[in-house]
Steps between C-alpha positions, in 0.01 A plus 500: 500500500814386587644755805194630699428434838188231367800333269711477838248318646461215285614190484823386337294323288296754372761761479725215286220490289470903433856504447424222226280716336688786524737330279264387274337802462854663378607228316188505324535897417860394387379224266277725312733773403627549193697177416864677546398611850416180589840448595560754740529268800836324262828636477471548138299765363725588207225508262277770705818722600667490162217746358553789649171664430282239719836504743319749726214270523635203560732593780235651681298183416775275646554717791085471655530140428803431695409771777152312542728180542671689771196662664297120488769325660818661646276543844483168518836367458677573855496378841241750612208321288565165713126368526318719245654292234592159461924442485478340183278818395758740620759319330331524153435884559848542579606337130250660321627813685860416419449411120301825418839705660714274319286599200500855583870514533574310183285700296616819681888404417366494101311822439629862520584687767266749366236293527566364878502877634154512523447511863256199555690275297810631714357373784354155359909435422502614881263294622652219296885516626263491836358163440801354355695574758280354775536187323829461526459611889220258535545231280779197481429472111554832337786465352326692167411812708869608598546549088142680474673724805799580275271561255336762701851645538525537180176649402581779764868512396390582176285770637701650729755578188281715375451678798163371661440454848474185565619303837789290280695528854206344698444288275868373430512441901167272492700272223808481724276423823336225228837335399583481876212347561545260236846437595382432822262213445741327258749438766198399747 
């Protein structure tokens, strides 16, 4: 629908407009679960995560929703889809792209670290610190996404203590490139 070679071929028009209802389509699976879930695109889901028996169920939940986000949009949001989609389009799939990591990482820095080891949900908090920091490479007004970085540190930090593999060092070099970069475009 969205990637084949047909889908390439339209127009940026008509590809806007599948992108559209791609969005609807999820947001319309996400309005009709179970009124707690409904918030799984907001950075509180204290209610859903606080019972630990639908826990499970609600991560996993919270993780499709936000990897759809990812899947819909994150093609869209660079240099290299110049023409398929409209700048202003880009720009919005970037920030939805953006909020769902900042979302991901917020809720990720409140649960247990049992409960991030899963290996999908690993690499949604992945994908997120991935997002966030091409914001900060890319854009002059994330000044929000160098804290959701740290938060990332954190999150790995935490599992690295407990001896986990994660790549805390990789990761701890990406935030330093970040604040650089940062540093650099307030002296500018």
């Amino acid at each position: 629908m969205l990637y084949n070679q047909q889908a390439l071929r339209q127009s940026m028009l008509e590809r806007e407009q599948k992108l559209k209802l791609a969005y609807e389509l999820l947001e319309g699976w996400r309005s009709h679960l179970p009124a707690p879930l409904q918030k799984i695109h907001k950075h509180d889901m204290h209610e859903v995560l606080d019972d630990h028996q639908t826990r499970p169920v609600a991560l996993s939940i919270f993780r499709q929703y936000h990897e759809a986000i990812f899947m819909i949009y994150f093609p869209w949001t660079g240099s290299q889809s110049g023409g398929r989609v409209s700048e202003d389009y880009r720009r919005k799939s970037m920030e939805l792209c953006v909020n769902s990591a900042q979302v991901v990482l917020a809720i990720a820095n409140q649960i247990l670290s049992l409960d991030i080891l899963d290996p999908k949900f690993l690499g949604l908090i992945s994908v997120s610190i991935c997002i966030t920091f091409l914001d900060v490479a890319t854009s002059s007004s994330a000044k929000k996404s160098i804290s959701y970085l740290s938060m990332g540190c954190g999150i790995f930090g935490r599992l690295n203590l407990q001896d986990n593999e994660v790549p805390l060092a990789d990761l701890l070099e990406l935030t330093r490139t970040a604040q650089q970069i940062k540093g650099n475009r307030v002296h500018e």
